[in-house]
MDAnalysis code that builds the backbone (N, CA, C; Angstrom):
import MDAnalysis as mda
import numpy as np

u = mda.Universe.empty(264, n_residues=88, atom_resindex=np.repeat(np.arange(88), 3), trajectory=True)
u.add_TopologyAttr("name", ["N", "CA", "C"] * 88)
u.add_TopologyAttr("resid", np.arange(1, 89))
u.add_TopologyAttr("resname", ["UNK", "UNK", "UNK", "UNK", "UNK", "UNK", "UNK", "UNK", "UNK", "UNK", "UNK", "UNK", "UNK", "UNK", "UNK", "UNK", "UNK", "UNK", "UNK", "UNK", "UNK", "UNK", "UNK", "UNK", "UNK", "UNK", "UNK", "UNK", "UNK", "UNK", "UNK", "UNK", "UNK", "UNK", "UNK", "UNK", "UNK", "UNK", "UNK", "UNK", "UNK", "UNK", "UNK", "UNK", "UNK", "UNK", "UNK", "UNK", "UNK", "UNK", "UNK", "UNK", "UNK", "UNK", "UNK", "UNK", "UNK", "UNK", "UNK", "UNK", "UNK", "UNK", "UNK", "UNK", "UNK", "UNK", "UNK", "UNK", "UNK", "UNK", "UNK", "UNK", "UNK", "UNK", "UNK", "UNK", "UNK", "UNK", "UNK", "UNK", "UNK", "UNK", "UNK", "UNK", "UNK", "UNK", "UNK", "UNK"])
u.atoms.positions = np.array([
    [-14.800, -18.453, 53.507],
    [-15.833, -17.658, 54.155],
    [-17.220, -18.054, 53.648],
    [-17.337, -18.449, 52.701],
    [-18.838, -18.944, 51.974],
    [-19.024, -19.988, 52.494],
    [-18.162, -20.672, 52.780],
    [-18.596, -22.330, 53.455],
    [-19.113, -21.873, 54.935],
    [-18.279, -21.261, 55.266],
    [-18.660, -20.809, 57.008],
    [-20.154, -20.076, 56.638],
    [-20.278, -19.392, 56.145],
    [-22.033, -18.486, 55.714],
    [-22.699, -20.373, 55.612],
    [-22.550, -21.243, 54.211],
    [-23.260, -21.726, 54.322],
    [-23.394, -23.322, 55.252],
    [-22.391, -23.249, 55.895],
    [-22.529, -24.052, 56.989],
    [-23.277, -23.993, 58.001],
    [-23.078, -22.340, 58.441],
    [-24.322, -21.493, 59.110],
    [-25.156, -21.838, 59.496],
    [-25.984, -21.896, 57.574],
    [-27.396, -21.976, 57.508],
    [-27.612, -22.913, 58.154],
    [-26.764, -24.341, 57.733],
    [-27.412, -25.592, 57.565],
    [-27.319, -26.077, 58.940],
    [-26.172, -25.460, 59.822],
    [-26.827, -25.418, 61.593],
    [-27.965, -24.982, 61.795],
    [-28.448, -23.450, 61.392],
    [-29.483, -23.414, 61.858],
    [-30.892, -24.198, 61.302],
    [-30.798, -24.457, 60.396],
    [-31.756, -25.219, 59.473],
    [-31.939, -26.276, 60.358],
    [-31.215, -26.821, 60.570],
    [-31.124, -28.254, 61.514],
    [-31.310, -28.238, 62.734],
    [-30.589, -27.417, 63.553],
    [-31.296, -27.022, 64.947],
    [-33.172, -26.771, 65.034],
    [-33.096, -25.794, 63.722],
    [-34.778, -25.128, 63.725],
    [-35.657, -26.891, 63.761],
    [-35.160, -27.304, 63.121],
    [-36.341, -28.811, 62.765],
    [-35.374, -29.214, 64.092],
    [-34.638, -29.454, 64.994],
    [-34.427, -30.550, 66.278],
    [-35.622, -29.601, 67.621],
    [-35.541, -28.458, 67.661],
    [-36.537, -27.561, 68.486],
    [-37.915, -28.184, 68.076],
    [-38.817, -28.562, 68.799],
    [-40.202, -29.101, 69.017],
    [-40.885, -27.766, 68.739],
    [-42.156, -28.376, 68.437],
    [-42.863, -26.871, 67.859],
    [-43.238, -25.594, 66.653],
    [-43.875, -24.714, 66.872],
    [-43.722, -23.855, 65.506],
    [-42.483, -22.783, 66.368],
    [-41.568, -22.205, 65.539],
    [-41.040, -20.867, 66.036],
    [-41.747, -19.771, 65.576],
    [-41.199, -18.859, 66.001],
    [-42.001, -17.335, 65.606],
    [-40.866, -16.815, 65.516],
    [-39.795, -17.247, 64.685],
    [-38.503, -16.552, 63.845],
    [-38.404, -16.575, 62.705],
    [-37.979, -15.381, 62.034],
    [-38.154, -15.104, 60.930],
    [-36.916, -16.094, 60.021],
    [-36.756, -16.326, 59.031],
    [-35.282, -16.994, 58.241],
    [-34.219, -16.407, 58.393],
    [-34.327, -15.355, 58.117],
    [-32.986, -14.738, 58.496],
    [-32.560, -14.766, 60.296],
    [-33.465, -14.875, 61.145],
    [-33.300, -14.560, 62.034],
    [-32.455, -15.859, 62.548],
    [-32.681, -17.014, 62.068],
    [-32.199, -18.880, 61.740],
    [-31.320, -18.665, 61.145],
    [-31.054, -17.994, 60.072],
    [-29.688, -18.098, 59.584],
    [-28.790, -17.432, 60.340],
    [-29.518, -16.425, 61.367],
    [-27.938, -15.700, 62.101],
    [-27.970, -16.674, 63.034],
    [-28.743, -17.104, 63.641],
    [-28.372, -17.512, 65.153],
    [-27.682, -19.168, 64.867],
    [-28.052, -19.746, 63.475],
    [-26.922, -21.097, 62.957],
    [-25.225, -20.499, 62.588],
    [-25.535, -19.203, 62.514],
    [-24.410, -18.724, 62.117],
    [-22.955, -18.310, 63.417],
    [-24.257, -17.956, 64.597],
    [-23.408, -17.941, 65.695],
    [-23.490, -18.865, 66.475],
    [-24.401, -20.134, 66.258],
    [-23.698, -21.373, 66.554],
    [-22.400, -22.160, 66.100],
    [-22.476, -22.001, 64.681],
    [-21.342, -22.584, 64.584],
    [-19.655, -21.558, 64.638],
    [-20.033, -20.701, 65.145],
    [-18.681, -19.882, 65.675],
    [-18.543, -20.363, 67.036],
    [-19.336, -20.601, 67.804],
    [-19.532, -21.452, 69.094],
    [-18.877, -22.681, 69.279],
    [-19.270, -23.073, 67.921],
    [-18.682, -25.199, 68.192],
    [-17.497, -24.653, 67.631],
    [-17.305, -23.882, 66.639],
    [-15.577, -23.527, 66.212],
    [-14.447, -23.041, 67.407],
    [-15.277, -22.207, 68.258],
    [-14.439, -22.026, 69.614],
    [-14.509, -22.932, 70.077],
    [-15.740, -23.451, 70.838],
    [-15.267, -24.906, 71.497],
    [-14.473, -26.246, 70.841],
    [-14.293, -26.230, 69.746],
    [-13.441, -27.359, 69.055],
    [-12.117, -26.153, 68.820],
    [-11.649, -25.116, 69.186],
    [-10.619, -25.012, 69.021],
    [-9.879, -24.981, 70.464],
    [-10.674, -25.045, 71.505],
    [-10.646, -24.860, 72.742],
    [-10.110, -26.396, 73.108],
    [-10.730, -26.983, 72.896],
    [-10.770, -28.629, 72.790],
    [-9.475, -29.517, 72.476],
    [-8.728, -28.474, 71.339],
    [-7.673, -28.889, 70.203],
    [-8.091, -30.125, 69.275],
    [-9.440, -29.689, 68.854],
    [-9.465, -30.477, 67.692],
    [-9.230, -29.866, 66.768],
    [-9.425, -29.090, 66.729],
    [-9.665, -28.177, 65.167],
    [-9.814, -26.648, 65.654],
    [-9.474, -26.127, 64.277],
    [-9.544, -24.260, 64.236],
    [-10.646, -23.969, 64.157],
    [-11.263, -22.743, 64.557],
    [-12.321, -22.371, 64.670],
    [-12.917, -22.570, 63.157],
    [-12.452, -22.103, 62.101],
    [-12.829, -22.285, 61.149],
    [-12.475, -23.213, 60.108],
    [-12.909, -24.283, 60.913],
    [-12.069, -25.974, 60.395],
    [-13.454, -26.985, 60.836],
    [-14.314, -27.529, 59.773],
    [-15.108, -28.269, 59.845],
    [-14.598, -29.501, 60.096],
    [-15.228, -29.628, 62.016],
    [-14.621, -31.508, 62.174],
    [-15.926, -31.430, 63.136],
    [-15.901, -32.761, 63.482],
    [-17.469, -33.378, 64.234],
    [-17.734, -32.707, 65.459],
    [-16.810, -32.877, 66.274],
    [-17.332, -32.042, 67.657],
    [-17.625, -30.667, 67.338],
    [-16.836, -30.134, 66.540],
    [-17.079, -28.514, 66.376],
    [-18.843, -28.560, 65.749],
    [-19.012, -29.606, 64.520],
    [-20.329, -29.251, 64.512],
    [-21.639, -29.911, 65.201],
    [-20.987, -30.611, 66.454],
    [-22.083, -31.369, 67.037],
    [-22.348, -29.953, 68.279],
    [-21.600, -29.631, 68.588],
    [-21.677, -28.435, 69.275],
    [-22.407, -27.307, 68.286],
    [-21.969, -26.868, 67.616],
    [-22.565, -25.714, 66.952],
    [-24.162, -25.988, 66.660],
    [-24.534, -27.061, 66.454],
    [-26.199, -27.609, 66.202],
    [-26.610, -27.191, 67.837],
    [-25.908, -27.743, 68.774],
    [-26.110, -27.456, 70.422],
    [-26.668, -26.110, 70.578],
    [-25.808, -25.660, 70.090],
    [-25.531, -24.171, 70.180],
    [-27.133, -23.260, 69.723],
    [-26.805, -23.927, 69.005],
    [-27.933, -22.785, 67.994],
    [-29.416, -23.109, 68.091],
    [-29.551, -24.374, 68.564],
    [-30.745, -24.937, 69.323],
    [-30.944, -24.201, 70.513],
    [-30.039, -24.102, 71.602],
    [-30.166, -23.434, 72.333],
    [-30.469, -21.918, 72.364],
    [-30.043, -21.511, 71.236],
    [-30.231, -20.009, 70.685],
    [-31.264, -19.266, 70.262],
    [-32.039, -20.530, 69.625],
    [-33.134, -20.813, 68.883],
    [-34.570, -20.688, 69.922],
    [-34.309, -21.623, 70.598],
    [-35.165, -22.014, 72.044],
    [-35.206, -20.275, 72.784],
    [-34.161, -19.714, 72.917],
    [-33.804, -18.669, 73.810],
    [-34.595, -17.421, 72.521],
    [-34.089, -17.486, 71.732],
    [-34.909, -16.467, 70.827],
    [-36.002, -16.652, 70.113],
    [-37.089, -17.679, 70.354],
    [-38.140, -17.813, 70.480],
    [-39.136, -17.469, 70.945],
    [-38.439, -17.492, 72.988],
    [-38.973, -17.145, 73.833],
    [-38.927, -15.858, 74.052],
    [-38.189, -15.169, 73.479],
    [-37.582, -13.495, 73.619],
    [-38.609, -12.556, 72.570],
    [-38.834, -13.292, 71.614],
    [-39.099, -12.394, 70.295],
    [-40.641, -11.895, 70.539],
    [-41.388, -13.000, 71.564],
    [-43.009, -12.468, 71.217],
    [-43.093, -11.422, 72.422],
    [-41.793, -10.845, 73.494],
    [-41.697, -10.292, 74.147],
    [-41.540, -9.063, 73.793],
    [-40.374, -8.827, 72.851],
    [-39.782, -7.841, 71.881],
    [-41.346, -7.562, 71.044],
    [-42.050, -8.173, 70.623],
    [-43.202, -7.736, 69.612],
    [-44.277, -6.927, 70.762],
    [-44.371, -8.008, 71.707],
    [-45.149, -7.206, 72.875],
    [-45.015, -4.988, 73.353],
    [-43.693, -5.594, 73.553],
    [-43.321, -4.343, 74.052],
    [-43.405, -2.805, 72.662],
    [-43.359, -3.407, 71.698],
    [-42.577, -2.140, 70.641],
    [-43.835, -2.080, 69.884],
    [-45.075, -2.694, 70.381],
    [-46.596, -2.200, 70.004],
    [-46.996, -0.677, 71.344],
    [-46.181, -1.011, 72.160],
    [-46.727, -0.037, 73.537],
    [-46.104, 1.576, 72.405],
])
């Protein structure tokens, strides 16, 4: 379970620097969304039959970087919305 936490990170760490730009996410907010990337590439690589969800092999984490980039991108665009609104 600690490897999966810090595998996490190091998706999101890595996604955060492949996204162009500054984000306006906090660290923790990178460490969850690397965290539910790589539960993502773990389903899709168990989906796949490469590997168990919680079984570090390449597709599972070339996906999970996918993943969390995409997550990243998506909660980027969400968050200065969320700040917008909860000043009203």
């Amino acid at each position: 379970m600690i490897g999966f936490v810090v595998f996490g990170l190091l998706v999101g760490v890595a996604a955060r620097l492949l996204v162009p730009g500054r984000q306006h996410l906090s660290f923790g907010v990178t460490v969850a969304l690397g965290l539910v990337g790589s539960v993502v590439g773990g389903v899709v690589a168990n989906a796949l039959g490469t590997g168990d969800v919680f079984e570090l092999n390449i597709l599972g984490s070339l996906v999970a970087v996918a993943a969390a980039v995409l997550l990243i991108v998506i909660g980027d665009r969400v968050a200065p919305i969320a700040r917008r609104s909860s000043r009203r």
